[in-house]
Backbone as CSV, one residue per row, in Angstrom:
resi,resn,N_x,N_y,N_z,CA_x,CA_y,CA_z,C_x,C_y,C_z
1,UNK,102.536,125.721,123.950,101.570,125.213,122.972,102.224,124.997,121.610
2,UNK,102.699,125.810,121.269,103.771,126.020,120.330,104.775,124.544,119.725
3,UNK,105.831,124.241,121.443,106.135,123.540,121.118,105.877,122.118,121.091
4,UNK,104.482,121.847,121.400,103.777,120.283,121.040,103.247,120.826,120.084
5,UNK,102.935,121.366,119.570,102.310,121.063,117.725,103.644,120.828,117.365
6,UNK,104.926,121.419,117.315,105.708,121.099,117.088,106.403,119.776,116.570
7,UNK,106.228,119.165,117.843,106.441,117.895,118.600,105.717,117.068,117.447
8,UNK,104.253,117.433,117.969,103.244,116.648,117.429,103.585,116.495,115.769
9,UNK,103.608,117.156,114.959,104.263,117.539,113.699,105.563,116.851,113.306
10,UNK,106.538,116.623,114.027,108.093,115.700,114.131,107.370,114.193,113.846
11,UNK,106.659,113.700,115.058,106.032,112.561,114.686,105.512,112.117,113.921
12,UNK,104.203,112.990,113.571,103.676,112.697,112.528,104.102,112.445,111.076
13,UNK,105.271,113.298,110.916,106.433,113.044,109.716,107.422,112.082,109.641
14,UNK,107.842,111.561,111.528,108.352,110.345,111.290,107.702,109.154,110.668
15,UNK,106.326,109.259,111.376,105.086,108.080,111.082,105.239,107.600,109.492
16,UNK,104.851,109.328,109.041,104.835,108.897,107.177,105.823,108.195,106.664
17,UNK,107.148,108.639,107.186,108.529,107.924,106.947,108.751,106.949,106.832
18,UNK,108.383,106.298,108.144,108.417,105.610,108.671,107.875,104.050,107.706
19,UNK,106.393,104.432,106.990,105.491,103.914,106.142,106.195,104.449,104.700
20,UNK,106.575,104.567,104.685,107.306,104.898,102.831,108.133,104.518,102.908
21,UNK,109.047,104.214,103.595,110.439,103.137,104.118,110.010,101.736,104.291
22,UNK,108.832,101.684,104.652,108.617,100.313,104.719,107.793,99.801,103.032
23,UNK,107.241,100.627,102.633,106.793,100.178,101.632,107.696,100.235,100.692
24,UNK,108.527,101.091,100.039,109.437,100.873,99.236,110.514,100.108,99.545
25,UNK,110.877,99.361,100.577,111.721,98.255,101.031,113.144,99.725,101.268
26,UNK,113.920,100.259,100.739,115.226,100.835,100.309,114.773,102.225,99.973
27,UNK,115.380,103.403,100.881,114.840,104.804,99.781,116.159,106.005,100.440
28,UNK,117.008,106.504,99.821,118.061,107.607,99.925,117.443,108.616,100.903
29,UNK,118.617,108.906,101.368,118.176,110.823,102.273,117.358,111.307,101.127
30,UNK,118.414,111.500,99.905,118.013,112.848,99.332,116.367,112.663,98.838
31,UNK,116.206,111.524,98.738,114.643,111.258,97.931,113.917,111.413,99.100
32,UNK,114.672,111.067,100.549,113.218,111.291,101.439,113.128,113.043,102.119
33,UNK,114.534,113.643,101.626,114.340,115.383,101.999,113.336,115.763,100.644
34,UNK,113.760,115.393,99.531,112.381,115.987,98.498,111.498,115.349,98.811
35,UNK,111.021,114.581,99.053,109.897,113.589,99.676,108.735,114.687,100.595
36,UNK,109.759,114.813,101.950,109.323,115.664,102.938,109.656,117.387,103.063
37,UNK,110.383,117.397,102.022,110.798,119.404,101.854,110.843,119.891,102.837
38,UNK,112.126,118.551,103.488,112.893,119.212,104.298,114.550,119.011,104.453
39,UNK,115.450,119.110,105.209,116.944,119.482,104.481,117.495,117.692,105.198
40,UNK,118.143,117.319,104.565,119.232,115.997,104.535,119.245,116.164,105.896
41,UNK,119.637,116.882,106.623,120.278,117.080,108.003,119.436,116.397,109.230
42,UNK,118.188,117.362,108.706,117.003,116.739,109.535,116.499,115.485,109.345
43,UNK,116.149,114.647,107.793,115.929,113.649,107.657,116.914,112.835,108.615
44,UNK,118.422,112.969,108.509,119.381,111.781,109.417,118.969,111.835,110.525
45,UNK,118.375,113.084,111.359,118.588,112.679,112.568,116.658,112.070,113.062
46,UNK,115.748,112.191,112.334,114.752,111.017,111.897,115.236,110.185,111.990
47,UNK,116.152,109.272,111.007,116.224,108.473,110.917,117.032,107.666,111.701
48,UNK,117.856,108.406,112.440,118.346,108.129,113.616,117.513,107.799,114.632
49,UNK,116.398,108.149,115.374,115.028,107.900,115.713,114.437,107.083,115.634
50,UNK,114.337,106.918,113.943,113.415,105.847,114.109,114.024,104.185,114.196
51,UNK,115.827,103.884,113.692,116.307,103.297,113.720,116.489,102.744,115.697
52,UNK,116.512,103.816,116.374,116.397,103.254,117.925,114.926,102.681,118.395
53,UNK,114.079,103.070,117.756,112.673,102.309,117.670,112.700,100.929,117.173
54,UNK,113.924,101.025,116.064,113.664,99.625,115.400,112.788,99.559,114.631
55,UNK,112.185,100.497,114.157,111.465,101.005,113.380,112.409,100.547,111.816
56,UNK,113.205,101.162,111.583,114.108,100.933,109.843,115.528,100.579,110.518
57,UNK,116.473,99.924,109.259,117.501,100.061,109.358,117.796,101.301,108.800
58,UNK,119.275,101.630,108.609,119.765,103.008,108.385,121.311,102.755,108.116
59,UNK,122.306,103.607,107.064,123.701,103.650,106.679,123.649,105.219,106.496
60,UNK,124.456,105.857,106.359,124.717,107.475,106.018,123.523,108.299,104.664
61,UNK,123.379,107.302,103.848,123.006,107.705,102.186,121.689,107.126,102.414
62,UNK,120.971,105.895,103.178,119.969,105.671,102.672,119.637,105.079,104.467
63,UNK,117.893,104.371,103.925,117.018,104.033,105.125,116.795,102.566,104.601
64,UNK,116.791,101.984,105.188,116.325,100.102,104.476,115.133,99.802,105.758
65,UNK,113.808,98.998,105.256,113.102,98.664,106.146,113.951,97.287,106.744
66,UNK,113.489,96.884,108.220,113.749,96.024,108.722,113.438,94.866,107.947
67,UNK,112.537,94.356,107.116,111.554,93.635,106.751,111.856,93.123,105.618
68,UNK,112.831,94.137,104.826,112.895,94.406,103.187,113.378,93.122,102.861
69,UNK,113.048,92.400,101.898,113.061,90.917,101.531,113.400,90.990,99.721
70,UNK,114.487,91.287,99.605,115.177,91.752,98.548,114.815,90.745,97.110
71,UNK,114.828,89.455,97.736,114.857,87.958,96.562,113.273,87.393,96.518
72,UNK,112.666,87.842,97.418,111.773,87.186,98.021,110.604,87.543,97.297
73,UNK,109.291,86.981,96.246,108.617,87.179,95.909,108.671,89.125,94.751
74,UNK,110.057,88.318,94.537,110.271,89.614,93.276,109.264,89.529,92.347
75,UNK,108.353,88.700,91.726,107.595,88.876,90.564,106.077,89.922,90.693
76,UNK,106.223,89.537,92.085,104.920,89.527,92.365,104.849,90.956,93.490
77,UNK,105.662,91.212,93.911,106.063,92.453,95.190,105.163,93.926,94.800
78,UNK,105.893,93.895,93.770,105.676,95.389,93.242,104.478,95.374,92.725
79,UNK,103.548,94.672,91.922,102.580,95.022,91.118,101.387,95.102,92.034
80,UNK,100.558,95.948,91.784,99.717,97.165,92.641,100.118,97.391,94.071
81,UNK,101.107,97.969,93.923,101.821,98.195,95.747,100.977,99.226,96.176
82,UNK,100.738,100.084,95.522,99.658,101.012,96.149,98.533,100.678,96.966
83,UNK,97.756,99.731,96.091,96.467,99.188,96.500,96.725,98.429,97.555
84,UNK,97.692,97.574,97.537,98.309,96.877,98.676,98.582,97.620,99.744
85,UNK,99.150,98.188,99.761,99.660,99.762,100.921,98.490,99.907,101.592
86,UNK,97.446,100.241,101.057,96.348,101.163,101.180,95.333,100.235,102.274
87,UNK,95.439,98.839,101.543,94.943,97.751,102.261,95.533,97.110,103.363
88,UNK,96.945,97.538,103.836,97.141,96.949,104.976,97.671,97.965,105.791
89,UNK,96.900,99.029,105.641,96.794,100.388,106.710,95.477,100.518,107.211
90,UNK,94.589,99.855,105.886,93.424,99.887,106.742,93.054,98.412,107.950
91,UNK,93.727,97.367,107.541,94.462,95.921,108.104,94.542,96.563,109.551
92,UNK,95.876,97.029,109.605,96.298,97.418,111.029,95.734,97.957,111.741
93,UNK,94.538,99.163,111.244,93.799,100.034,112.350,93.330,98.534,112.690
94,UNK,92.959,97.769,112.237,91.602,96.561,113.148,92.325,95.861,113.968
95,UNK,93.561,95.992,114.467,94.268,95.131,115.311,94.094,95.971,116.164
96,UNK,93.361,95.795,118.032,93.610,95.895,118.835,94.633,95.258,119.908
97,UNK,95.246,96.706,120.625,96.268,96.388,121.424,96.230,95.173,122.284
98,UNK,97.678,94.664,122.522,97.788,93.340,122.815,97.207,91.998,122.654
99,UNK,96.917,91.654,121.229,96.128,91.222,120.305,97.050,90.506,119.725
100,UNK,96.365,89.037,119.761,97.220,87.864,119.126,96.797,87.648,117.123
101,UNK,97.804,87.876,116.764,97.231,88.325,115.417,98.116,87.311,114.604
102,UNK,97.481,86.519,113.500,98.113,85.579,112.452,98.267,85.898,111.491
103,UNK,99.371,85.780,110.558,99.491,86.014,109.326,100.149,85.275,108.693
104,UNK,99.278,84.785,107.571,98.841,84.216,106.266,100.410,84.402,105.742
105,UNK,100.356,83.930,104.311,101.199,84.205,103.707,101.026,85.344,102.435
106,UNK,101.766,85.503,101.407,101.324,86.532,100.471,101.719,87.941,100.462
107,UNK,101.845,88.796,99.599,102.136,90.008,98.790,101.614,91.108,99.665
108,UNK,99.949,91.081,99.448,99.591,91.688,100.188,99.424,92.146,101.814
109,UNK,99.867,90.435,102.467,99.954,90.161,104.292,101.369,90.564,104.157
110,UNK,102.104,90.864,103.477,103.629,91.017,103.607,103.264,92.640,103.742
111,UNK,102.373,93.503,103.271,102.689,95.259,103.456,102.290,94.901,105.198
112,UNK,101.286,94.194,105.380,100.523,93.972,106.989,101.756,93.903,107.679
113,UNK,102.641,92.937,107.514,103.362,92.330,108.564,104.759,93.586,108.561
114,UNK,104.843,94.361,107.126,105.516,95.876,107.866,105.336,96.946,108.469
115,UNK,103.953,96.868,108.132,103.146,98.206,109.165,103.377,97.465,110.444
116,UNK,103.230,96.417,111.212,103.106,96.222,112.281,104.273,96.342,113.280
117,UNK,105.352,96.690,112.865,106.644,97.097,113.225,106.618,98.471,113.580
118,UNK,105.236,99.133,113.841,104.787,100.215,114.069,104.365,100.390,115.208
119,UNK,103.879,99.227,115.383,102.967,98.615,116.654,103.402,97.910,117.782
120,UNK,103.153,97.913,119.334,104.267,97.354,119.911,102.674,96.085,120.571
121,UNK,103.501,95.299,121.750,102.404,94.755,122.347,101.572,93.682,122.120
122,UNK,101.640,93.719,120.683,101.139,92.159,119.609,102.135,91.082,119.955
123,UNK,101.290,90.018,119.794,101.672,88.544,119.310,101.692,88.297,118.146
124,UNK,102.583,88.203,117.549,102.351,87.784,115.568,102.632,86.399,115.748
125,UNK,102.172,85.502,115.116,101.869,84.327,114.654,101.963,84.224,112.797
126,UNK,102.885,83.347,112.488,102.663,83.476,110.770,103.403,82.553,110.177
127,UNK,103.030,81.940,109.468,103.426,80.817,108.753,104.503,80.872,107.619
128,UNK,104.627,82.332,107.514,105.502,83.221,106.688,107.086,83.886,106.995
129,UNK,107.935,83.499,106.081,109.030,83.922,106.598,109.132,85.778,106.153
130,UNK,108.018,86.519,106.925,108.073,88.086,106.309,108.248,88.871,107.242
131,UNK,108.762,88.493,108.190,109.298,89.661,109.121,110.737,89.004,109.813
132,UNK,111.559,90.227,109.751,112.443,89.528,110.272,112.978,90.185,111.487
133,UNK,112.287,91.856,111.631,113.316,91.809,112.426,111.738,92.954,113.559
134,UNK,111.288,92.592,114.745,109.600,93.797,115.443,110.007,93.728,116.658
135,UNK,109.277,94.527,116.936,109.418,94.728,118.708,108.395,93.927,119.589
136,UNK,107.359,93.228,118.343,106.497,92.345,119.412,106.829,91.160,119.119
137,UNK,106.306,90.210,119.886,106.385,88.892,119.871,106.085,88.028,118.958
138,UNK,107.487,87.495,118.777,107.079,86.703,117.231,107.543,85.549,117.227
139,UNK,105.975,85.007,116.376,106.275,83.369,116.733,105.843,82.596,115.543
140,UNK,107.066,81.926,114.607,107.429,81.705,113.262,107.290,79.944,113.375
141,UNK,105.877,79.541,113.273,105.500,77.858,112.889,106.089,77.248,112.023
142,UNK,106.739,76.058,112.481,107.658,75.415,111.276,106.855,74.293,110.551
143,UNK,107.728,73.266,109.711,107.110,72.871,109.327,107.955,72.659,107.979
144,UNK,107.202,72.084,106.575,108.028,71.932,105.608,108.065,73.949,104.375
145,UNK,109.149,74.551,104.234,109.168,75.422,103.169,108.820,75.526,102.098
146,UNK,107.926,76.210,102.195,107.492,76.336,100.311,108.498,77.692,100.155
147,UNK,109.419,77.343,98.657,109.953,78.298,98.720,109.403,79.795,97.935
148,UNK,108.578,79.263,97.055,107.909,80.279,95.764,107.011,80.880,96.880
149,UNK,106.673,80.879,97.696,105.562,82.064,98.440,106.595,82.169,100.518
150,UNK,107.777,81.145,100.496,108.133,81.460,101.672,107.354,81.225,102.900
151,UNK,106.396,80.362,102.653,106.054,80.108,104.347,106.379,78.496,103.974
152,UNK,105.499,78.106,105.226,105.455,76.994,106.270,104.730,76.214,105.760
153,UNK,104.407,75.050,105.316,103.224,73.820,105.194,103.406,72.647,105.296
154,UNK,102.075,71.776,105.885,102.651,70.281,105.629,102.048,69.954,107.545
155,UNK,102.499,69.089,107.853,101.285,68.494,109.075,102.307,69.711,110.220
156,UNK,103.552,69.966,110.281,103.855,70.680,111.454,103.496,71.911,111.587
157,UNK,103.347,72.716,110.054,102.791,73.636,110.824,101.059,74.023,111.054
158,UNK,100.570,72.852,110.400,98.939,72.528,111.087,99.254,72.576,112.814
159,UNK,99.483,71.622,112.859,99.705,71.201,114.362,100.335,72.617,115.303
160,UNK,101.293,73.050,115.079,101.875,74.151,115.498,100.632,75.336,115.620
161,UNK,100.320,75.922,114.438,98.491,76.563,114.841,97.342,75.870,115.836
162,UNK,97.049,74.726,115.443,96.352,74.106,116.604,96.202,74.533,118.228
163,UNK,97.364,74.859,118.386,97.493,75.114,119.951,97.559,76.758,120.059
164,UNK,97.309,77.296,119.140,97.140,79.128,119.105,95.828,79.123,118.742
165,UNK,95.498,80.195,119.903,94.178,81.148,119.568,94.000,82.685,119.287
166,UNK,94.284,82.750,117.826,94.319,84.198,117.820,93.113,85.233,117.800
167,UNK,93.380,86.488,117.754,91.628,87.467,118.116,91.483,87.890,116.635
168,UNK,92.837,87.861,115.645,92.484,88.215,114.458,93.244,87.479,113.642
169,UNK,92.855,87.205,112.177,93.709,86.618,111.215,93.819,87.097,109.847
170,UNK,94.799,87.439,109.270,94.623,88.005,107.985,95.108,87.112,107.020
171,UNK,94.271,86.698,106.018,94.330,85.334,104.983,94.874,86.241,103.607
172,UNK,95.898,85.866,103.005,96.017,86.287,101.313,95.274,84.741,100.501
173,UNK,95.301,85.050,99.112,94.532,84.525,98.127,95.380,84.908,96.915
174,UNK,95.422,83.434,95.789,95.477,83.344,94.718,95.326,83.916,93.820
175,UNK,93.690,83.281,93.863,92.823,83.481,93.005,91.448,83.455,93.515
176,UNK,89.925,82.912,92.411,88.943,82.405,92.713,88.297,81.538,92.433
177,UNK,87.364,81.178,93.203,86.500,80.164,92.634,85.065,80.776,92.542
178,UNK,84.160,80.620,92.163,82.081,81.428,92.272,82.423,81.511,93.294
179,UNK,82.451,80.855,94.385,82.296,80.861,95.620,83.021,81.052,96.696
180,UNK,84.231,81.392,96.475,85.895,81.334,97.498,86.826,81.714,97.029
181,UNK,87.921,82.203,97.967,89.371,82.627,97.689,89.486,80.875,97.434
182,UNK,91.131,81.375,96.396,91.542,79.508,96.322,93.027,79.720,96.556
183,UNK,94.121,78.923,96.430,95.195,79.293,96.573,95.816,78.111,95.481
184,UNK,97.283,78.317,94.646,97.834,77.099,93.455,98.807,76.871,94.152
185,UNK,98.629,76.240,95.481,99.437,75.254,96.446,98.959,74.425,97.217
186,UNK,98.792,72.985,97.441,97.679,72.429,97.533,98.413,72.083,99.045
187,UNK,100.052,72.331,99.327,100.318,72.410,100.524,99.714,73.578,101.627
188,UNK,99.087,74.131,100.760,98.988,75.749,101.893,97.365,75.309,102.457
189,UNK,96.754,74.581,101.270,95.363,74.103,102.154,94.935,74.417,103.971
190,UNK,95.678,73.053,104.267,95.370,72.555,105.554,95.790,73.610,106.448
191,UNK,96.899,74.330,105.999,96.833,75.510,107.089,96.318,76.668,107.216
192,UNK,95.767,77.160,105.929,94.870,78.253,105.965,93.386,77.340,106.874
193,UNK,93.145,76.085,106.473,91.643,75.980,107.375,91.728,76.099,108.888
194,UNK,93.119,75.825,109.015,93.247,75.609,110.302,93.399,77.048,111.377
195,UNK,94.197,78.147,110.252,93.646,79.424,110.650,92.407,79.717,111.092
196,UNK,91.364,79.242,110.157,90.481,79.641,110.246,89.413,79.216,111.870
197,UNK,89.846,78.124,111.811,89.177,77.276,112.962,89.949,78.519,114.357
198,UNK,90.911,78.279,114.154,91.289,79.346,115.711,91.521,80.535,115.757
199,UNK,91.164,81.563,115.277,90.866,82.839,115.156,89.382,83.460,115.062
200,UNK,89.266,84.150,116.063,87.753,85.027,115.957,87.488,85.462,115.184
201,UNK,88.029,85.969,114.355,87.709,86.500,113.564,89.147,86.706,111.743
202,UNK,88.582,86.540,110.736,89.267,86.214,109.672,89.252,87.254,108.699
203,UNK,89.937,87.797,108.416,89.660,89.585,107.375,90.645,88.393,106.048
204,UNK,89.942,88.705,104.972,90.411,88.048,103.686,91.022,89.907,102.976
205,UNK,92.171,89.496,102.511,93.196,90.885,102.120,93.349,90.819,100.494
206,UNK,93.297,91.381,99.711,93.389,91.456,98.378,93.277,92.523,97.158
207,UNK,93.745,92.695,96.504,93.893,93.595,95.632,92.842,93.222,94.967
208,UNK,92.127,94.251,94.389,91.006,93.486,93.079,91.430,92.733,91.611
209,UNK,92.392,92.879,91.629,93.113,92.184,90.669,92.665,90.828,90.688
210,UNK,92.885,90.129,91.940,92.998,88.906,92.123,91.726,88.214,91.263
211,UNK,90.407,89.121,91.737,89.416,88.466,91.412,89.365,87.921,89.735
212,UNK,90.273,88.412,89.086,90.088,87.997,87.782,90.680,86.748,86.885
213,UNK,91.357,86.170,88.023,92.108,84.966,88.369,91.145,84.046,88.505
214,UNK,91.321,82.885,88.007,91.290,81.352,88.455,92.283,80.980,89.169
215,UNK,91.612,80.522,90.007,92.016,79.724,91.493,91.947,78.469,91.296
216,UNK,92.912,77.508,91.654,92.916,76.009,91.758,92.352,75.119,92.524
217,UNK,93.080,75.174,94.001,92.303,74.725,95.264,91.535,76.180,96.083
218,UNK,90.008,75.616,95.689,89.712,76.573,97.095,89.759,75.747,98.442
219,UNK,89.701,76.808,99.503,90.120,76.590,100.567,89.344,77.049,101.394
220,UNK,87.860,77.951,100.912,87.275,78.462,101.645,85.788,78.937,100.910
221,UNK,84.832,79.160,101.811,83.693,80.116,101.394,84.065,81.720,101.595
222,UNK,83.120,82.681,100.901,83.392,84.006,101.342,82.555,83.694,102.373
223,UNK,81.281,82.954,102.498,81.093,83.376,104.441,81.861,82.992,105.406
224,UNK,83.132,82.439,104.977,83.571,82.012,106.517,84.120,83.073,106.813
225,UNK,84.304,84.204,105.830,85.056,85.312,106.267,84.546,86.183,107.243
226,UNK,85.018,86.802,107.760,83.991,88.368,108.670,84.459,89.511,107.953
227,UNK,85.342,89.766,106.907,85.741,91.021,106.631,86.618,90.697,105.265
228,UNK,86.170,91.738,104.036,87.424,91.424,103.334,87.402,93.345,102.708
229,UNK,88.837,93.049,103.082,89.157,94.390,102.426,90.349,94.487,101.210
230,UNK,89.622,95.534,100.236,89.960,94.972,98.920,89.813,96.901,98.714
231,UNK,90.211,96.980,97.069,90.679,97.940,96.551,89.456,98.589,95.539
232,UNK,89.528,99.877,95.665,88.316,100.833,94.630,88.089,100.193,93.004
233,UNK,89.204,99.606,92.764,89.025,99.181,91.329,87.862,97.804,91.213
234,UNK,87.730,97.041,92.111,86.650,96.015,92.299,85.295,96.363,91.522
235,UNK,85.081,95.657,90.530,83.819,95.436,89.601,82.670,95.126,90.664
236,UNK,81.397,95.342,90.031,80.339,95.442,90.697,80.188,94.133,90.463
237,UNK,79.944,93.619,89.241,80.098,92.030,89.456,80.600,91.795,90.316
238,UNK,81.792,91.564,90.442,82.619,90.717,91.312,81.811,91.043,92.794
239,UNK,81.500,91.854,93.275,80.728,92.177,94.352,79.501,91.642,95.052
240,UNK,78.900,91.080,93.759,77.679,90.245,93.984,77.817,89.058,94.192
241,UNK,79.360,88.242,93.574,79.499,87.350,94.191,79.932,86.345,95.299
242,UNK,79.825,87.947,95.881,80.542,87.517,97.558,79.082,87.424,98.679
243,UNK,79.688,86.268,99.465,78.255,86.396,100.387,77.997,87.399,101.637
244,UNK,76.693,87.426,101.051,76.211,88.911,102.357,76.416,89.062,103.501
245,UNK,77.509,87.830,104.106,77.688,87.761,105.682,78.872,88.199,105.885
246,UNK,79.468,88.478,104.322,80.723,89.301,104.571,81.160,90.675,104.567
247,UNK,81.379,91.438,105.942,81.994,92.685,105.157,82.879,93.072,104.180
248,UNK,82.506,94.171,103.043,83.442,94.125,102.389,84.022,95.871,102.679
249,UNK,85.055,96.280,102.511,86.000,97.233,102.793,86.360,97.744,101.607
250,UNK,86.276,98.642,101.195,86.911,99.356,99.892,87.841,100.605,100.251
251,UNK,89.279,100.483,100.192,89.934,101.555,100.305,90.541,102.336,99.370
């Protein structure tokens, strides 16, 4: 009995690891033995572990996520990573196993698309160049590069979605409009609608920040959504102006 709590306990500390490696992109032994108050020794051979999972990369001194995108949306990465974190842990519980799942582009679908390197059995679908390296099936729509947000737009990768039906989709956002997420790329349009058309279901992801933004092109109603999960700091205003057919999620 003893030694599965044990057990059970090893895991569970890889898990956390596992998720603090991915969110901080880069993090040392020694910060993850004070981290976990426990000795260098044990962290390596974690991380040894979780590196055969494919879970992180790994060198002697430090842990690097698979994912970590060093150049890639530097302005914008870091600011409310927490809230972001928080929001695409609660993201992932809603993905059921072997579940064809799309992802959007954006800050916040970028914590999504590292938790899911957690997860085996998925189909990822994403218009986004934010994963680079999972154990499920991944399938990267081409098309023309936007380079300031890193995905896909323009008629190929419409067309390329067209012929996918996913069970879930997770959309990032700009900004707003009274009435809708919007996005200030008027290439990203046609493929967020087109998300929308082939997926059962559409969870809109966002920090509350966003809402205080003007948005350029919208691209959507809040009812087309089924779910948006968003962060404790969200104004009560802002709340009222979402429509009642949408869940909203506060983590």
């Amino acid at each position: 009995m003893l030694i599965k709590l044990l057990k059970s306990l090893d895991i569970e500390r890889r898990t956390k690891m596992a998720q603090l490696i991915m969110l901080k992109g880069s993090i040392s032994v020694k910060e993850l033995a004070e981290e976990f108050n426990i000795s260098a020794e044990t962290i390596r051979k974690d991380l040894i572990l979780l590196k055969k999972d494919n879970s992180i990369n790994k060198n002697y001194c430090a842990a690097i996520s698979p994912n970590y995108l060093e150049s890639h949306f530097d302005d914008k990465l870091l600011k409310n990573i927490s809230e972001k974190f928080k929001i695409a842990q609660k993201a992932v519980e809603m993905i059921h196993q072997n579940g064809v799942v799309i992802l959007d582009s954006g800050t916040t679908v970028l914590q999504i698309a590292k938790l899911l390197n957690l997860k085996s059995d998925l189909v990822i679908v994403t218009s986004s160049l934010i994963l680079e390296n999972t154990k499920n099936q991944l399938i990267v729509i081409g098309g023309e590069l936007q380079k300031k947000s890193m995905s896909f737009v323009g008629n190929l990768a419409t067309k390329a979605i067209e012929n996918i039906h996913a069970d879930i989709a997770f959309v990032g956002y700009d900004g707003f409009h009274k009435d809708g997420p919007s996005s200030r790329s008027y290439g990203e349009l046609e493929v967020k609608q087109r998300i929308f058309k082939n997926s059962k279901e559409v969870v809109l992801v966002t920090d509350s920040s966003k809402f205080s933004r003007n948005g350029l092109y919208r691209f959507a109603t809040f009812d087309q959504f089924n779910y948006l999960i968003t962060d404790t700091n969200i104004k009560e205003e802002e709340l009222e102006l979402l429509s009642t057919n949408i869940e909203v999620i506060i983590v």
